[in-house]
N, C-alpha and C positions, 0 to 999 in steps of 0.2 A: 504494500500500500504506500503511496504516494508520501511523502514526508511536509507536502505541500498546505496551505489553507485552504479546506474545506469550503471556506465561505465566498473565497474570492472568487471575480467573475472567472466565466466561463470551465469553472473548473467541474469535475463530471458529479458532484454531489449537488450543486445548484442547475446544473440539466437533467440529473435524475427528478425532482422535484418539481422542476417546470413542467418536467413532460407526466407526472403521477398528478401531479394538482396543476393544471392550468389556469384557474382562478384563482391560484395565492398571493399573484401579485399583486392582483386588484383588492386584494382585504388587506396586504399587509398596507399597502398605499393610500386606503380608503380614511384615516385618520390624518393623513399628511394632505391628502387633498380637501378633509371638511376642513382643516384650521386655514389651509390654503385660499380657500371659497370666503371662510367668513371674513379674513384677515380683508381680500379685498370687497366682501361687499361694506363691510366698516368705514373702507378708506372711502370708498364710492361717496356713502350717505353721506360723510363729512365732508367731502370737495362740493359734491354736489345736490347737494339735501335742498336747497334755498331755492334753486335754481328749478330742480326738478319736483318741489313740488307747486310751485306758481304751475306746470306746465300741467300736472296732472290732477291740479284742483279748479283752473280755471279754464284753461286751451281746451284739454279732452274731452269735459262735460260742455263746452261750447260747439264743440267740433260733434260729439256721438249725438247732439242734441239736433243738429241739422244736416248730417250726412245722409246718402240713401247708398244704395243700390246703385243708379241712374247718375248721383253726384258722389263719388264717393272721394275720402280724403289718401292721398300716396302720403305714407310717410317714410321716409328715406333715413336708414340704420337703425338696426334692432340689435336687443344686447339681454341678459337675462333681467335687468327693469326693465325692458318692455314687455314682459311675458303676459303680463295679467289686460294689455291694453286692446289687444284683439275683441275680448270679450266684451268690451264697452259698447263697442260700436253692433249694428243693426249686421245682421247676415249680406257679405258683401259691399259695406259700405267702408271697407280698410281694405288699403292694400300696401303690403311693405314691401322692398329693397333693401339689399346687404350686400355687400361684395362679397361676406365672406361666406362659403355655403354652411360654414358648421353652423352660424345663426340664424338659419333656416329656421331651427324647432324654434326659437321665439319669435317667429313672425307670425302672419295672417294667415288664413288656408290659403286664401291668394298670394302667395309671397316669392318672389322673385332674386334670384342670385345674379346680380350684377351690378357694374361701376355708374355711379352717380350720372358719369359723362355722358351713360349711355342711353338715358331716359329718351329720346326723342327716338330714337332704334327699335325701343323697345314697347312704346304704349304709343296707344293711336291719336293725332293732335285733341284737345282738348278734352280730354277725358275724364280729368279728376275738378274738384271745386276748388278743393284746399291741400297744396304740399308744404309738407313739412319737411324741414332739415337741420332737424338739432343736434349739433355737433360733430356736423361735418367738414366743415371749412374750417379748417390750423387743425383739425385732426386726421391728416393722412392725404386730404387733399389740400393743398395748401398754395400753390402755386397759382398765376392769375389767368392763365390757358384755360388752366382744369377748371378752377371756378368758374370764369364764363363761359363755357362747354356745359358743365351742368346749369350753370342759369339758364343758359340757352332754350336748356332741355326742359328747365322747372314752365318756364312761357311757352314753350309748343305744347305740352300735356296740359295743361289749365287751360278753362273755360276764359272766354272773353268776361274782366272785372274776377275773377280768381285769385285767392289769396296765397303769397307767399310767406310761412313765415321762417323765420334762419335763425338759431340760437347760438352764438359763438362765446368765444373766453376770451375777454380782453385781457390777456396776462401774456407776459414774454414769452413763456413757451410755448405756446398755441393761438395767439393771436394772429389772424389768416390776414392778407391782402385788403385793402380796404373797401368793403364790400358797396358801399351805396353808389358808387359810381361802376362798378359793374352790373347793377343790379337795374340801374335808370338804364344802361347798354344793351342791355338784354330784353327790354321791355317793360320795364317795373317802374312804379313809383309810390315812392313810402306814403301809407296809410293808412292808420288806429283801425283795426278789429281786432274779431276773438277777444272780446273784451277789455284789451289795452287801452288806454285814454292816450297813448302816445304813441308816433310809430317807431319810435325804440325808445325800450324800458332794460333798465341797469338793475342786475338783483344782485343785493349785498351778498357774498359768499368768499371764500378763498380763492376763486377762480375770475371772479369778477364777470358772471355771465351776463351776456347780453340778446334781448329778444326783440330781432328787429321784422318790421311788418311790412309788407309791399302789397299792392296790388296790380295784377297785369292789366297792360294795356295793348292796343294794337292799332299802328304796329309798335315794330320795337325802336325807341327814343335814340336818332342818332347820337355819336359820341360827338365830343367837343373838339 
C-alpha cells in the first residue's frame, strides 16, 4: 500500500468514493454553499435594500396593476431577487431577458436568454408598454456603443409614449456612461411615471442608486 495521502486529490481512495457515492460531494459542499448563498444575499440586502425596495413596493405594484397580456412589461436581468416577481404580474403580462442562461429559473415562463443589445432581433417592434432595466448599465454593459445599441432596442420594442425606466449606481465603480443624452439619441425623453414625481429620483443607499424615467417618442430625437 501506497505510503502516500489518502486524502489528496486524485489519489485512488478519493476515486474509490466518488465512484461508490456520487453524491458526497454535493453534501459535503452543501454547508459551504448555504453560508456561501446567505453571506451574499446579506451583502445584497445591505448594498441594495433602499434601492430595491422603492422598486418593489412602488414600480411593480404600479406596473402588475396595468400590464396585460396585449401590453405587457420586458424586464431586462433577472437574479434570485427577482424570483418571487413573475408571480405578480397577470399570466403573460412579464417577460424577462438575461444573458446568462443559468438565470433562466428566475425569470418569466416567457423568459428569454440573450444580450441586452439584442432586443430589437429578438421581439417584434412595439410590443411591450413598459421596459425595465435595473442594473444594467456600469454592470457588464458599460460602454457607450453597447448602451445605445440596447436603447436603440428599448425604443423599437415599446409602444409609441412607452415607458422606459433604467436604475443605475452612481458610485465609481459602476457608474455607466452618461445616460440622458443617449437616451434623448435613441428616442427618449425624460418623464415622471410609475409613480415618480421626478424623472430621476436618487435613493439614499451605499450604492447611491439612481431611477431614471423616459418616455419614447417617434421618431428618435437627432443628436447634437
Amino acid at each position: 500500500m501506497s505510503g502516500g495521502n489518502p486524502l489528496e486529490p486524485g489519489s485512488s481512495f478519493r476515486t474509490s468514493l466518488r465512484t461508490r457515492f456520487p453524491h458526497l460531494r454535493a453534501v459535503v459542499l452543501a454547508p459551504r454553499r448555504w453560508w456561501h448563498d446567505r453571506h451574499w444575499r446579506r451583502l445584497h440586502q445591505e448594498l441594495s435594500g433602499p434601492d430595491r425596495a422603492l422598486l418593489e413596493g412602488q414600480v411593480l405594484p404600479a406596473l402588475a396593476a396595468s400590464a396585460t397580456a396585449d401590453a405587457p412589461v420586458l424586464f431586462i436581468g433577472v437574479d434570485w431577487y427577482t424570483a418571487d416577481y413573475p408571480a405578480r404580474f397577470e399570466p403573460g403580462a412579464l417577460v424577462t431577458v438575461d444573458i446568462d442562461p443559468a438565470h433562466a429559473q428566475w425569470g418569466a415562463p416567457e423568459h428569454h436568454t440573450l444580450d441586452a443589445r439584442e432586443l430589437a432581433d429578438a421581439f417584434p417592434p412595439s410590443r411591450f408598454a413598459v421596459v425595465v432595466a435595473n442594473g444594467v448599465f456600469g454592470h457588464g454593459l458599460d460602454g457607450v456603443d453597447g448602451i445605445a445599441r440596447a436603447l436603440a432596442g428599448c425604443h423599437s420594442v415599446l409602444t409609441d409614449g412607452g415607458v422606459l425606466l433604467v436604475g443605475w449606481n452612481d458610485h465609481d465603480a459602476f457608474r455607466p456612461p452618461p445616460l440622458e443624452p443617449l437616451a434623448r439619441a435613441a428616442g427618449f425623453v425624460p418623464e415622471p411615471a410609475l409613480g415618480f414625481r421626478e424623472w430621476r429620483t436618487a435613493v439614499e443607499g451605499p450604492l447611491h442608486h439612481v431611477y431614471d424615467v423616459y418616455r419614447r417618442v417617434t421618431p428618435a430625437t437627432p443628436t447634437a
